[in-house]
C-alpha angles and dihedrals in degrees: 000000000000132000109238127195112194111216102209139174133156098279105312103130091176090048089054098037087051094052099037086049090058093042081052100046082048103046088050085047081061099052103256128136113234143193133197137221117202117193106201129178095202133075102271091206119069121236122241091023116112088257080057099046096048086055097053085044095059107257105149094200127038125181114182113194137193140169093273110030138016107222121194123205117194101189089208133083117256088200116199117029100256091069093050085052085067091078098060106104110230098246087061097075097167107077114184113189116194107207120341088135102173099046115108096205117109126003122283139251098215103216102184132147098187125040091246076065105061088030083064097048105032108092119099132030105335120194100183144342124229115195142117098223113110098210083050089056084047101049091037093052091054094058090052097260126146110236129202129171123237091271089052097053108104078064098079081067073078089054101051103044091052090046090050092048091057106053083050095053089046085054091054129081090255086216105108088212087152097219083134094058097231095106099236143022090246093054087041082057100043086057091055088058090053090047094243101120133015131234088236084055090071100101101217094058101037115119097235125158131192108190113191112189091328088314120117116217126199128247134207117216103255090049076054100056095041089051089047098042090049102037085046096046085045098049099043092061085069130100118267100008126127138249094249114010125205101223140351128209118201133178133166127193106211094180121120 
């Protein structure tokens, strides 16, 4: 699950590029951990360059690595966002997207500097409006929008931090009950945001089974995050696993 904030303008990919890269340098200000979406209309590889030439000859996955950055190339189209979301690991909860206009997916950061521009973007859940036009802030207030000019832009970082909090917080228990050892629910949330924690770690709501002989038995929250914390840490000193791993199947056959 992640929370995702589309950046969009009619058509002005440097307008949107200027204000998602202040909400990111604010959110990671604030401690969160962010990804980006890029929507491009160009080929991303070169052509003529080795990545290019292992994808004309037929590789289906190409990582190219350096000393600095790990870069993947799937030389296939993902199609619609929510498949590209897919690649978001879960510790990273922000999710920007630059562009993507006619998804549907996320809320959106309304960037317009005439009112046939927001007109054209407005529909669907809207976070915030960024313009300089008097009759757009209008408009936009009415609606229920927060509206901040192109100086002020680096402030829907706010925005968004307090929204995503707060889907995480609905998604929680709500009861404090401190089995996970962070104190509160909300403190359990803020470190979602930082990537410290994910929403499936809070132990009431983590999908753990315990299956004895067909049978399933039932486990109390605190048995659930024992069981987590030692078959993780476990698991994790072995070869080939990785840092935070989706899901784990276990089973052990305890017959002669």
């Amino acid at each position: 699950m992640h929370a995702v904030y589309r950046i969009v303008s009619p058509g002005r990919d440097r307008v949107e590029t200027v204000v998602c890269e202040r909400i990111t340098r604010r959110l990671i200000a604030r401690g969160a951990k962010v990804a980006v979406i890029k929507h491009v209309e160009h080929d991303i590889d070169v052509g003529g360059k080795n990545s290019w030439r292992y994808r004309e000859a037929g590789a289906h996955h190409i990582v190219l690595s350096s000393k600095e950055e790990v870069v993947t190339i799937i030389p296939s189209a993902l199609g619609i966002l929510e498949n590209i979301l897919s690649l978001i690991p879960p510790h990273i909860f922000i999710v920007l997207v630059e562009g993507y206009r006619e998804s549907r997916v996320g809320k959106k950061v309304v960037v317009a500097d005439s009112i046939e521009e927001y007109k054209e973007l407005s529909s669907g859940e809207v976070l915030a409006v960024v313009t300089s036009n008097g009759e757009v802030r209008e408009a936009a207030e009415k609606y229920g929008a927060r509206v901040f000019s192109f100086s002020e832009a680096s402030e829907v970082a706010r925005e968004i931090w307090v929204d995503a909090l707060n889907i995480v917080y609905s998604n929680l228990p709500g009861a404090n009950c401190n089995v996970c050892g962070l104190g509160t629910c909300k403190i359990f949330a803020e470190n979602v945001l930082r990537g410290e924690v994910t929403l499936g770690e809070c132990p009431i709501k983590s999908k753990i089974y315990l299956s004895i002989d067909g049978r399933v038995v039932a486990i109390n929250p605190y048995t659930k995050r024992v069981l987590r914390d030692v078959v993780v840490a476990l698991v994790k000193t072995l070869k080939g696993v990785p840092d935070k791993p989706r899901s784990i199947q276990l089973s052990i056959d305890l017959s002669p």
